[in-house]
Every structure is written in C-alpha cells, then in structure tokens.
Rosetta silent file (secondary structure, phi, psi, omega in degrees, C-alpha in Angstrom):
SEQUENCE: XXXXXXXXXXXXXXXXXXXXXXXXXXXXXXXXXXXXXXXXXXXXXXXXXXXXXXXXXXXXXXXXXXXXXXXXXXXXXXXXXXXXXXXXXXXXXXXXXXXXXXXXXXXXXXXXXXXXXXXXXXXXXXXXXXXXXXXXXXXXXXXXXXXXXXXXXXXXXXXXXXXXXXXXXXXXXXXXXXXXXXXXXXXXXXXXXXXXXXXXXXXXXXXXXXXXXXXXXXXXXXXXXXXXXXXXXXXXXXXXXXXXXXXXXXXXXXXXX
SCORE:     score description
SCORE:     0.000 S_00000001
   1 L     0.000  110.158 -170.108   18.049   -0.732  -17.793 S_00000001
   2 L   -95.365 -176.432 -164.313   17.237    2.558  -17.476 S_00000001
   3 H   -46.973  -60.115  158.044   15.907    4.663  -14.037 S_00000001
   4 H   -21.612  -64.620 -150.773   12.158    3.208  -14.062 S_00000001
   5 H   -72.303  -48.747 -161.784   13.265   -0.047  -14.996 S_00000001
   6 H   -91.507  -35.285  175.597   15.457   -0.474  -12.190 S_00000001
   7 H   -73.172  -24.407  176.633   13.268    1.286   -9.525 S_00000001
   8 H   -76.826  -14.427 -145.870   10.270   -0.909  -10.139 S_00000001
   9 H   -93.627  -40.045 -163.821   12.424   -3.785  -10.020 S_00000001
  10 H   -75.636  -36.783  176.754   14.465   -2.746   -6.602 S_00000001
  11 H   -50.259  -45.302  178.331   10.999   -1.794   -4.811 S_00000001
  12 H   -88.231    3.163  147.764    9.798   -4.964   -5.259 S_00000001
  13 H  -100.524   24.171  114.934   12.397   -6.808   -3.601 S_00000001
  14 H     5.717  -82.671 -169.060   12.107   -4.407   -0.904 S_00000001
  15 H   -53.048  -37.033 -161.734    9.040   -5.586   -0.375 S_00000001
  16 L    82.326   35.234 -174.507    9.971   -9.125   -0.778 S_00000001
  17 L  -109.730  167.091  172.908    7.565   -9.855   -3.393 S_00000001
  18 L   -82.507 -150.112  177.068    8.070  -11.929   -6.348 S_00000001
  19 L  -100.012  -34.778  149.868    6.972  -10.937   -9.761 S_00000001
  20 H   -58.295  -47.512  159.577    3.921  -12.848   -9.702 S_00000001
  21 H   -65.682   -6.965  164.603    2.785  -11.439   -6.477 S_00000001
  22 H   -77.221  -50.754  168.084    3.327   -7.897   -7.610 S_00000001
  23 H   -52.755  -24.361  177.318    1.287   -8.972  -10.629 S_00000001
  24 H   -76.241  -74.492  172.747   -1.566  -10.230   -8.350 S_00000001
  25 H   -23.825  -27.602  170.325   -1.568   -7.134   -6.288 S_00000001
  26 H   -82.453  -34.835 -173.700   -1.774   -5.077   -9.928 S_00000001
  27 L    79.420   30.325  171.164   -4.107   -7.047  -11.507 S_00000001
  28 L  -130.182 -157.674 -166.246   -1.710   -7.703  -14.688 S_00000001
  29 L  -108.432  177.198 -144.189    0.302  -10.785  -15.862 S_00000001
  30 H  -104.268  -86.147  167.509    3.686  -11.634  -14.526 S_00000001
  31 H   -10.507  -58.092  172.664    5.139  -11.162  -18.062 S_00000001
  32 H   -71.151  -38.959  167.844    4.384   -7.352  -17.796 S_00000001
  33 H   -48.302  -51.265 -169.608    6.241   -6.887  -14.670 S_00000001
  34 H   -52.565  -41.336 -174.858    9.345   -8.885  -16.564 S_00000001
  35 H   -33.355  -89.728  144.300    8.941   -6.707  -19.315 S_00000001
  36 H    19.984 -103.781 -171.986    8.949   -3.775  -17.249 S_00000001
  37 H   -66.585    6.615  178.031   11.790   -4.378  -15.071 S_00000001
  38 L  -117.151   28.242 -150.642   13.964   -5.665  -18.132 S_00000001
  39 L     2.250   55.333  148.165   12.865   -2.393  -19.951 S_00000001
  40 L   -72.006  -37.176 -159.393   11.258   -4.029  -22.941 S_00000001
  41 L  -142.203  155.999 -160.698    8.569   -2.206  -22.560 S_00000001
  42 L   -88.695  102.471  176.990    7.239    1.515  -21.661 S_00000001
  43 L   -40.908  136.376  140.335    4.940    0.932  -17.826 S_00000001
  44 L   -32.116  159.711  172.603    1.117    2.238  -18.965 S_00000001
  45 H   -87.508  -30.905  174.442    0.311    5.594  -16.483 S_00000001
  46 H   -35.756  -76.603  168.665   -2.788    3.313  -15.554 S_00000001
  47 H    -9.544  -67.364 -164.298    0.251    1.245  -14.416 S_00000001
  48 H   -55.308  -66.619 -165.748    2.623    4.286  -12.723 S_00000001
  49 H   -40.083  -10.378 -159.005   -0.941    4.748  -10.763 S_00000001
  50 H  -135.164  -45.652  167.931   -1.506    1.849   -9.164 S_00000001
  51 H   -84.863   -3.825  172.716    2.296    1.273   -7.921 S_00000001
  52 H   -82.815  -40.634  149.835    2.515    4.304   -7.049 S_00000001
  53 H   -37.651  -83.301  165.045   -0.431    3.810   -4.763 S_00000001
  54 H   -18.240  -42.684 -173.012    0.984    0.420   -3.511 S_00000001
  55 L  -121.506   24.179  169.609    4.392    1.947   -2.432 S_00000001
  56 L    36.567   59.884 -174.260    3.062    5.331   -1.128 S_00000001
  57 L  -154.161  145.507 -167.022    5.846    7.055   -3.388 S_00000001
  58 L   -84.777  168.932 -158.216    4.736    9.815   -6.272 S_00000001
  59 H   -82.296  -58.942 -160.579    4.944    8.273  -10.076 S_00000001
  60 H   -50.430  -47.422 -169.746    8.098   11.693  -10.573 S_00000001
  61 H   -65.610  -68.166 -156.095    9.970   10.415   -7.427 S_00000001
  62 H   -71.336  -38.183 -164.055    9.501    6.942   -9.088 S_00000001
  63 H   -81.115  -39.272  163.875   10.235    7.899  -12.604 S_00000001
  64 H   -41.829  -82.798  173.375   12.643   10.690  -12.244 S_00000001
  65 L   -57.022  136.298 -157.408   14.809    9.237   -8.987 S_00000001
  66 L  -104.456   94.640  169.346   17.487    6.664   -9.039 S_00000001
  67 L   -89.468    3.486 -168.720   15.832    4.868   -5.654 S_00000001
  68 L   -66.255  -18.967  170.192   18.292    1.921   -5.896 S_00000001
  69 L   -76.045  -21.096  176.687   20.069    3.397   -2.908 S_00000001
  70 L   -76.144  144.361 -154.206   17.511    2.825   -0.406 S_00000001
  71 L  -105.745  -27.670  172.847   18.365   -0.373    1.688 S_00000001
  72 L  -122.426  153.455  165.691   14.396   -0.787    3.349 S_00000001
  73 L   -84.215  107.125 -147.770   11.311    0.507    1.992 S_00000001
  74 L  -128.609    2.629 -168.659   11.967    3.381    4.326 S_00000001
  75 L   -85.178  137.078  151.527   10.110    6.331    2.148 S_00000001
  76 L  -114.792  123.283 -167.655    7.230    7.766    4.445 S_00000001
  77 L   -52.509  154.698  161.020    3.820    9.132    3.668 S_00000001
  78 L  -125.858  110.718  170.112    3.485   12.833    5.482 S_00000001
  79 L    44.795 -113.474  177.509   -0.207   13.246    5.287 S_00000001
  80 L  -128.190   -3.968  175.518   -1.323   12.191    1.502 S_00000001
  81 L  -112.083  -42.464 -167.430    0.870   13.869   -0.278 S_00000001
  82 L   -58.047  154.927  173.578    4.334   14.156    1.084 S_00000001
  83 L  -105.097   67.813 -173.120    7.434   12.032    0.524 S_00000001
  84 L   -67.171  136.273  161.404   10.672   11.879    3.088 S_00000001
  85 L   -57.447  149.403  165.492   13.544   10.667    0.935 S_00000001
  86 L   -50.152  128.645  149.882   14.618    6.864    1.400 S_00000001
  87 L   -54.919  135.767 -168.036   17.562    6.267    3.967 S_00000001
  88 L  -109.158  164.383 -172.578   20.683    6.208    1.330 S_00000001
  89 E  -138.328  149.683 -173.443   23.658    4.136    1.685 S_00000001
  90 L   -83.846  177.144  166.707   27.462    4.629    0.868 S_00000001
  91 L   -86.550    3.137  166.747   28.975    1.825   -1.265 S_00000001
  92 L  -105.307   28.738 -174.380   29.945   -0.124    2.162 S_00000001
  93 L    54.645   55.041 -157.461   26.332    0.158    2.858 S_00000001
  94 L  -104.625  154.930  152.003   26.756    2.596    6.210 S_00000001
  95 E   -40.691  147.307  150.430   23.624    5.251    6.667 S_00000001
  96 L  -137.744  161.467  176.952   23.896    8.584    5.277 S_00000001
  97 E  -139.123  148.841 -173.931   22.260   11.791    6.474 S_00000001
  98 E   -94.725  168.451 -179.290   21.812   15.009    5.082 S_00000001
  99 E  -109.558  136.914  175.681   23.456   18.330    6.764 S_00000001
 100 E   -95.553   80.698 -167.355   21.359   21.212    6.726 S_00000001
 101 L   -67.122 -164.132  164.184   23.752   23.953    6.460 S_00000001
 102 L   -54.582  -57.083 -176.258   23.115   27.489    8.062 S_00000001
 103 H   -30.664  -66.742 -176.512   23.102   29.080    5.072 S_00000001
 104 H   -75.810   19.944 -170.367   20.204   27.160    3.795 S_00000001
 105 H   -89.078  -42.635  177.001   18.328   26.743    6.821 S_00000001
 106 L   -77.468  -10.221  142.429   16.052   29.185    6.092 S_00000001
 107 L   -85.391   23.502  163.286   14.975   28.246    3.430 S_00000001
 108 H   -57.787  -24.862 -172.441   14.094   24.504    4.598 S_00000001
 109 H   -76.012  -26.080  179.685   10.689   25.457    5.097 S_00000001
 110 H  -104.087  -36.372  137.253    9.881   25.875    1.416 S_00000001
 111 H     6.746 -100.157 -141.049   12.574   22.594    0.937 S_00000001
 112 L   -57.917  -11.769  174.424   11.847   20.322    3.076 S_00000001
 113 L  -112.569   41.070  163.725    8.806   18.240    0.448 S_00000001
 114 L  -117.342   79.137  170.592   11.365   19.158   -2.630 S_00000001
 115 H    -1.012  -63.461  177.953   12.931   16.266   -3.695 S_00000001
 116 H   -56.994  -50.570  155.349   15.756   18.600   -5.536 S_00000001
 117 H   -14.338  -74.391 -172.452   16.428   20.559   -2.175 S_00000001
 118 H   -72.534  -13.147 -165.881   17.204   17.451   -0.533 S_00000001
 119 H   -88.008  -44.226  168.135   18.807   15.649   -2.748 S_00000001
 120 L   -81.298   51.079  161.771   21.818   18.716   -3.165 S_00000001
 121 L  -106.288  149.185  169.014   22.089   18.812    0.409 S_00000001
 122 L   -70.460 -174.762 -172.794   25.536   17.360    1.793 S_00000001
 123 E  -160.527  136.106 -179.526   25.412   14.059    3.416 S_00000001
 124 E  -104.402  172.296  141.406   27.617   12.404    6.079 S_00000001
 125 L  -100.086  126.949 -177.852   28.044    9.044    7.385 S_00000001
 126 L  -124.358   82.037 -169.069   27.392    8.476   11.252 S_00000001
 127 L   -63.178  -18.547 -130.097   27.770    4.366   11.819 S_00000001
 128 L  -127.226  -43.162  175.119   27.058    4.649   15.647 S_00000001
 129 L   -46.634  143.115 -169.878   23.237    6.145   14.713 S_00000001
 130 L  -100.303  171.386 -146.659   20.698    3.664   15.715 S_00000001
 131 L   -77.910  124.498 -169.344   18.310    2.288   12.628 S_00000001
 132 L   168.197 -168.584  178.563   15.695    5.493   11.588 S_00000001
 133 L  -133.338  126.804  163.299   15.997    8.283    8.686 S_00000001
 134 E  -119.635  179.603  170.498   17.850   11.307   10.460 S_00000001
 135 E  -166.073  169.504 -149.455   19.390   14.500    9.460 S_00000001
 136 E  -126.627  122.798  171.737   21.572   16.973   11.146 S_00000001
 137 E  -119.924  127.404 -152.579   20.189   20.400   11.810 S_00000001
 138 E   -79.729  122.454  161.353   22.107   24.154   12.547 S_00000001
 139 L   -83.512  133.431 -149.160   20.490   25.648   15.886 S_00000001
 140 L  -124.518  132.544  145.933   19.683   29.520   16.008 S_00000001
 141 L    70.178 -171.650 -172.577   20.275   31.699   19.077 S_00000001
 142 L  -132.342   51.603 -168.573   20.913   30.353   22.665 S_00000001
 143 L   -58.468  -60.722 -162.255   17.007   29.211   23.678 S_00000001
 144 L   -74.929   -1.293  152.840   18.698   25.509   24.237 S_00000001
 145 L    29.708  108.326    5.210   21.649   26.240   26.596 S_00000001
 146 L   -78.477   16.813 -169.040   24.572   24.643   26.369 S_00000001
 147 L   -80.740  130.611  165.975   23.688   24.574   22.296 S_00000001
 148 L   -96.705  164.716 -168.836   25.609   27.625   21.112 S_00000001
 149 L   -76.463  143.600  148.175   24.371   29.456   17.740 S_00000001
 150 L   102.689   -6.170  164.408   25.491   27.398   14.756 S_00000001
 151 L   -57.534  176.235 -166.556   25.815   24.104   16.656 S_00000001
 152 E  -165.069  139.033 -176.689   24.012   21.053   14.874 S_00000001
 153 E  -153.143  134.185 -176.052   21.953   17.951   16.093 S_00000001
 154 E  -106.872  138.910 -170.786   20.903   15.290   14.205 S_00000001
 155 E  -122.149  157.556 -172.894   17.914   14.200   14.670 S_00000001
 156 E   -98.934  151.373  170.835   15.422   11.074   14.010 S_00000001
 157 E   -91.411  164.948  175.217   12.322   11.611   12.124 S_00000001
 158 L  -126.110  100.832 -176.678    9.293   11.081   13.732 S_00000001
 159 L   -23.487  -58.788 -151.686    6.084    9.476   11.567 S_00000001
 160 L  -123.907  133.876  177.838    3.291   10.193   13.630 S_00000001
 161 L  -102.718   47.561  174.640    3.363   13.656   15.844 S_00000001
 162 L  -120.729  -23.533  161.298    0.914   11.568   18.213 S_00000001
 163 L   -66.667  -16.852 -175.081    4.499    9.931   19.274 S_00000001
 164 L   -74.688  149.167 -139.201    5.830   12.538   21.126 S_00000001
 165 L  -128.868  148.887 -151.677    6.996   11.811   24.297 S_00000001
 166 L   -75.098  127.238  134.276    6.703   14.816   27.243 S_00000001
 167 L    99.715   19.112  179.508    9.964   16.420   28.160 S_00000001
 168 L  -119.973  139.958 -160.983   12.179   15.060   25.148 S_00000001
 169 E   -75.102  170.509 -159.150   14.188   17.724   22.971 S_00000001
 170 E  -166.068  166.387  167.964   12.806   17.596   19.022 S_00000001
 171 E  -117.580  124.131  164.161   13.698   19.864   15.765 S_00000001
 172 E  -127.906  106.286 -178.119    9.950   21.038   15.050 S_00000001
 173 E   -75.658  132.474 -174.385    9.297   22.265   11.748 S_00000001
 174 E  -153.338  128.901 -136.707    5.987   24.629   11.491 S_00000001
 175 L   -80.587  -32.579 -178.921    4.457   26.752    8.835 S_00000001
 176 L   -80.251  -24.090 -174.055    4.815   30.189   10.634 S_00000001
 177 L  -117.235  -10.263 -144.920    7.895   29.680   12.357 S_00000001
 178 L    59.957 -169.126  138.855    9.816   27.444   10.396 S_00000001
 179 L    47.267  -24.555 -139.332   12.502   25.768   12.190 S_00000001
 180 E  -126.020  143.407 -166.358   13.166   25.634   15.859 S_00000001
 181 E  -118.218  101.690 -163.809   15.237   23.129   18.202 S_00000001
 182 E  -130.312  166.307  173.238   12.787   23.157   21.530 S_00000001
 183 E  -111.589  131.177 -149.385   12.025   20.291   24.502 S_00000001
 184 L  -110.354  164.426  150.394    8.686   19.753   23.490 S_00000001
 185 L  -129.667  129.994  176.234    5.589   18.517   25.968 S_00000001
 186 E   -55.061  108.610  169.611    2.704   15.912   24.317 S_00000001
 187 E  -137.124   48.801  178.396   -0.831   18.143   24.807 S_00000001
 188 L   -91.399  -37.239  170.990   -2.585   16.559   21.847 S_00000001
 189 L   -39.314  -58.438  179.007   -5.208   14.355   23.814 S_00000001
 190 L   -97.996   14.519 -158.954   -6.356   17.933   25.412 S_00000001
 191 L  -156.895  -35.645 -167.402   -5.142   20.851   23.580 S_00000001
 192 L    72.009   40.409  159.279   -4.448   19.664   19.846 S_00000001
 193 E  -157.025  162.931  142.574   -1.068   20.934   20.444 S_00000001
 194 E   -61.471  134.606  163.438    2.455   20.995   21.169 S_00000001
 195 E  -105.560  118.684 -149.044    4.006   22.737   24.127 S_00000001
 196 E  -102.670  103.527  173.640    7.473   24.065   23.049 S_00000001
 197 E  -133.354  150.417 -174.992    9.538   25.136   25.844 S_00000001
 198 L   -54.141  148.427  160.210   13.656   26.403   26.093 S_00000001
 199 L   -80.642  -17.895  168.691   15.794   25.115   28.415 S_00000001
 200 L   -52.547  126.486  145.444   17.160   28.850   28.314 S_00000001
 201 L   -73.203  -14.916 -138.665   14.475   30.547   31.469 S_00000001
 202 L   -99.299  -14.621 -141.972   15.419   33.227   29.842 S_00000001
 203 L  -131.023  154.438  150.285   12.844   32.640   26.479 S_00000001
 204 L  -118.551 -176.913  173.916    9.172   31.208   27.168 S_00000001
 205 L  -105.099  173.668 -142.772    7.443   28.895   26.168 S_00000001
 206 E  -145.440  141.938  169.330    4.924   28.392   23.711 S_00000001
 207 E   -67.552  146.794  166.612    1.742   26.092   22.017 S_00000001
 208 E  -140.598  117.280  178.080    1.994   25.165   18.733 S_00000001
 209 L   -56.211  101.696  156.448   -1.087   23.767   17.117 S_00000001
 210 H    20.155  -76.546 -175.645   -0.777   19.978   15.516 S_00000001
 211 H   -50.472  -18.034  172.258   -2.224   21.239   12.243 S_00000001
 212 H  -105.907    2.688  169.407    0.990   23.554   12.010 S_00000001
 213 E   -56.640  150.627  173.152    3.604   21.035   12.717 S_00000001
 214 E  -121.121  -53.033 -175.877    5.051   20.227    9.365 S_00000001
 215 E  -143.387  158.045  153.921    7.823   17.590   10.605 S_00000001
 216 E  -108.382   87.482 -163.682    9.353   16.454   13.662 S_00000001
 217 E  -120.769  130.129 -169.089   12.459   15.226   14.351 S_00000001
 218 E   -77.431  152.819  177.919   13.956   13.606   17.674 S_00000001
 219 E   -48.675  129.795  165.365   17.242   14.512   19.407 S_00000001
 220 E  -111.642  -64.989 -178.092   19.700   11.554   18.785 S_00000001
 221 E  -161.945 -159.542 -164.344   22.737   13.834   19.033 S_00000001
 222 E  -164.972  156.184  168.094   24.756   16.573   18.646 S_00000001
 223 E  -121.718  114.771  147.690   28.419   18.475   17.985 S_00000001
 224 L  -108.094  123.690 -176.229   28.437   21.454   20.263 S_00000001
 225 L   -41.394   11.672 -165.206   29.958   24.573   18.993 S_00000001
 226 L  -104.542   11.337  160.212   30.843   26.383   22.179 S_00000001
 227 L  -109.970   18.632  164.319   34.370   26.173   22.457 S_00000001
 228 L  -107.696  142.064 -166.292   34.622   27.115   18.668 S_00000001
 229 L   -67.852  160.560  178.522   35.217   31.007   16.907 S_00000001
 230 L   -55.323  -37.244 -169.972   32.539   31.725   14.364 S_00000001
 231 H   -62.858  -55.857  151.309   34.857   31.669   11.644 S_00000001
 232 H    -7.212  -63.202 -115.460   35.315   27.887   12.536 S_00000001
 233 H  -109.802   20.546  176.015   31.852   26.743   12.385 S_00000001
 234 L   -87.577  161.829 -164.783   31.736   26.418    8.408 S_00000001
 235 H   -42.792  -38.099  166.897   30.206   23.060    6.968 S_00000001
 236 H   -41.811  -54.013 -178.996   32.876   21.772    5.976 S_00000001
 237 H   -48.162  -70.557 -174.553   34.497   22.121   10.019 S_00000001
 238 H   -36.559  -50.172  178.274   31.041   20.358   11.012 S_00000001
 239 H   -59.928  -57.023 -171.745   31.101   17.710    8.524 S_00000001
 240 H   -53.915  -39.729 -132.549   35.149   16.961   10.037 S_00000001
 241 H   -97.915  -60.807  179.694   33.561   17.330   13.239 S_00000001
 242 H   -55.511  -35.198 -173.740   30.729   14.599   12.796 S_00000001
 243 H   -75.605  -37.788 -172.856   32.829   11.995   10.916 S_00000001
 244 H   -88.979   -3.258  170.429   35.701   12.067   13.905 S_00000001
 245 H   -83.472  -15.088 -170.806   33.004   11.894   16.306 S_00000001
 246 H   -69.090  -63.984  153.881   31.555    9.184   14.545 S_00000001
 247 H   -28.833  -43.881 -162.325   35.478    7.361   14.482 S_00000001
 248 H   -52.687  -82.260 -176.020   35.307    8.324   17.944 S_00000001
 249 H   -44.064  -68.561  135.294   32.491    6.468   18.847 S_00000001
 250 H     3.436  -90.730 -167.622   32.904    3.378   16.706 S_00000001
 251 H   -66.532    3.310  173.735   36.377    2.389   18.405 S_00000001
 252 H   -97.407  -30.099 -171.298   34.651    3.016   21.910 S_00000001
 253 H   -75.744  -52.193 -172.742   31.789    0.381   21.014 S_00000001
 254 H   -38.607  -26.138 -169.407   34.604   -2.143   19.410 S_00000001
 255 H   -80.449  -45.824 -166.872   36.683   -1.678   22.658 S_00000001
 256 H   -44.387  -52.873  168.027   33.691   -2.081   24.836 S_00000001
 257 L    28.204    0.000    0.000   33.081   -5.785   22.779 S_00000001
C-alpha cells in the first residue's frame, strides 16, 4: 500500500464514512474506492479533484504526504488555499508540536504555507496541552515583559481571526511584519483591524489590518528564559526545558486525582 493508498483510506475513517458513503459523496462505485485504498488501481485526477475538495486538503499534500499520523481530521482551510499541517502523534499517541527555532524564525513568514518547512521543523511532546493544533514560538526583544529575548510560547491556532478575544496575548503572523508575540484587542466590527499592544509601556501600540494577518495563534504557555545566559538558550536547552515542564505538570495533575 503505498502513500495515496493509505491516505485515502485513513481520511475516510476520519471522517467516519464507509466506503459506500464516500462513493455516494463521489459519485463512483464502492469497488473504486476498494480498489483505490488496496492500491489496485491508479485514483483518476478527475478523482484527486473531487476528494480533494471534500477534505479541504491539496491533491500534493494528499499524494506526496504520509497523513496517517493525524488522529482527527484536524487539517484547516486558511482562506482557499492554505493548509495547517494535521495534529501528529508519537507512537503512544500523545500530541506533538513543532518548535520554531530562533534561527529560523525569520524566515517563518515565507514557511509557514510550506509543507517542507514544517515538516523539518523539530517537534516535542507536551501531554498537559489541552485538545487544538499548537506550536511553540521564540519571542524577539523585551515588548512582552517578563518574556526575555529568546524565550518561547506555544501557542493554539486560531481558525477564524473574528475569534479574538480583547485583552488576550496571541503570536500574530502578518505580511509586513512577520512575527510578533503582542496582547491583542478585537476592533474588527469597527476598524477591520487588530489592535496590538506590549505589555512593555515602554513600546506602543499599533493597528494591524485583518487583510494582513496571515495566522494567529493563542497563548497556552510558555518557558521563560530570564534566569538563563544566552549561551543556554539553544534548542536543544528549550526542547529539555519543555519536556521536564511537561513531566512536571503531568505528576501535578496525577497527584491532584
């Protein structure tokens, strides 16, 4: 069973559908789905086109990507084109999240819709993370006070930038600025925009139109970096740093019990 073969087969129990109700929804026989998913046969692009439509997911990301890792159909459209990777799973079936190191932060903005980008990013486990698709992001400069430069907070994504709620901190991705970890206020009903402002008095704050948001992602949590030397702070450190808080965390809910 090769990569195809196995991704049409794992979407549709995703979904929960059987092979006949995938076949209704297609408008082909039941037999060509078996086919299919038992790779006897090659899909048609007619085919590709129409499940790819069904499952909001691009025919390379189906044909290309081994999607067998995702545990829900958890991939989300971004406008009509975009893709966020599936939440992935370990082999005891915990979350994983990617790390965004420093290094590479600046380029996230030409990234963040590249399949390949994301896919060689590291990835942790954090068991304690409530049920979302997050990733863990490096903070620049000291807007966000007590966040020291090179600290990192993982964050949830957020679907619709019509959710954001007034006075809660966010990773906001944006075509001009990239980047930036801000406490955002909701001004789309009147403004069309975000208002991005520091907890730092020191920096102000600023609008950001809607149409330049690229992604959004909410605080869930964070390792801060301010009682560590720079030389410390490499991914590797971070990564130790997430997993024992993670360990941490864990035996504090089991005790709680």
């Amino acid at each position: 069973m090769n990569t195809l073969s196995k991704n049409i087969k794992h979407l549709r129990t995703l979904k929960k559908l059987t092979q006949e109700s995938l076949a209704k929804k297609l408008s082909v026989t039941r037999s060509r789905i078996s086919s299919y998913e038992d790779n006897r046969s090659s899909p048609t692009i007619d085919f590709l086109i129409d499940f790819s439509k069904l499952f909001s997911i691009p025919i390379d990301i189906i044909v290309k990507k081994d999607l067998t890792k995702a545990k829900d159909v958890s991939f989300i459209e971004v406008g009509n084109k975009r893709i966020l990777f599936p939440i992935t799973v370990d082999n005891e079936n915990e979350n994983l999240i990617e790390v965004v190191p420093v290094k590479a932060s600046a380029g996230y903005l030409l990234g963040y819709d590249d399949p390949e980008y994301i896919e060689q990013l590291e990835k942790i486990k954090l068991p304690f993370l409530p049920t979302g698709k997050h990733r863990a992001f490096p903070i620049k400069g000291d807007s966000m006070l007590p966040m020291k430069d090179g600290s990192y907070v993982v964050a949830e994504f957020v679907e619709d930038i019509k959710d954001a709620k007034s006075g809660v901190s966010y990773i906001v991705v944006t075509k001009d600025d990239g980047m930036t970890y801000k406490r955002v206020y909701n001004q789309i009903e009147d403004k069309q925009s975000l208002l991005l402002k520091p907890d730092n008095l020191s920096y102000q704050s600023y609008e950001v139109p809607v149409s330049e948001v690229l992604e959004l992602w909410k605080f869930t949590c964070s390792i801060n970096t301010q009682e560590y030397e720079e030389h410390e702070l490499k991914l590797s450190s971070i990564i130790n740093m997430f997993n024992g808080l993670g360990v941490e965390l864990e035996a504090l809910k089991k005790s709680l019990i």
